[in-house]
N, C-alpha and C positions, 0 to 999 in steps of 0.2 A: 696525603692519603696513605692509607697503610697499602705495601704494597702485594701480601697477603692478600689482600681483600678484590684487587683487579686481577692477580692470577686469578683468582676464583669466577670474579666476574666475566673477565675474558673466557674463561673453559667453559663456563655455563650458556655466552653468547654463541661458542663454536656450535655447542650440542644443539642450542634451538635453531641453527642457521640451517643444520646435517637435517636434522628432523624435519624441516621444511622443503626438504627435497625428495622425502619421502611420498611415496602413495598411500592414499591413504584407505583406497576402497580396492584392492585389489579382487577380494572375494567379491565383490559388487560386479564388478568391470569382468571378471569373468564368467558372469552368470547373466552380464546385460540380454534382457529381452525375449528370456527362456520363459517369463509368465505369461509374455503374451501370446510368445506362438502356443503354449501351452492350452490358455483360454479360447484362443481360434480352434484349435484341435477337438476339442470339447464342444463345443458349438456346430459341431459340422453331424445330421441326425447319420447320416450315410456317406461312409467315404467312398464307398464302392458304387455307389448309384452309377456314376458313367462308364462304367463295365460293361454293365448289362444294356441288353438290346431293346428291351420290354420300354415299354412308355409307362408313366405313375400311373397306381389305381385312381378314378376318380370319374369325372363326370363324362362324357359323350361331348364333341364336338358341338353340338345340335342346340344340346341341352343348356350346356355352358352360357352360347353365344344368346338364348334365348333367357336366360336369366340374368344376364349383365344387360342387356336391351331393356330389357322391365325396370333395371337397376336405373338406368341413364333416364329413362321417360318418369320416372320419379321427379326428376328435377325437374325436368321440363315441363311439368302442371302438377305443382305439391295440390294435397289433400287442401282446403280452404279448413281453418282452423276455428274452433265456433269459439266465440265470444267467452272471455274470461270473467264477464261480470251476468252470466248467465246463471243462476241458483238452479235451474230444473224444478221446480217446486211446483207443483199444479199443475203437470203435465199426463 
């Protein structure tokens, strides 16, 4: 073998051996996970909501509870659904 040619090959194996001990994501790795708290941050409509004293605007205790009651008794005796091979026609 020429021996030209294995210095070369030897110096070329050191450099791939060096560069395999390199990182390779370093701007990565230091940026891990900044998108997601980002996206949480983003998602939140009110940071400040537990500050305040006040309760959300919105429905009455009363109101509320009487509207999810109507909501459940739905289930419990659905509407009877009229027949699918009913035309209406001569009524």
């Amino acid at each position: 073998m020429n021996p030209n040619f294995l210095r070369v090959a030897s110096v070329g194996l050191i450099f791939c051996a060096l560069a395999a001990c390199r990182t390779t994501t370093p701007n990565l790795d230091a940026h891990f996970g900044e998108s997601v708290s980002l996206l949480q941050a983003q998602q939140i409509l009110d940071p400040s909501a537990g500050n305040r004293l006040a309760g959300p605007e919105g429905m009455d205790g009363k109101a509320a509870k009487g509207g999810y009651d109507q909501y459940q008794k739905s289930f419990r005796a659905p509407e009877p659904r009229p027949s699918t091979f009913v035309i209406g026609v001569g009524r």
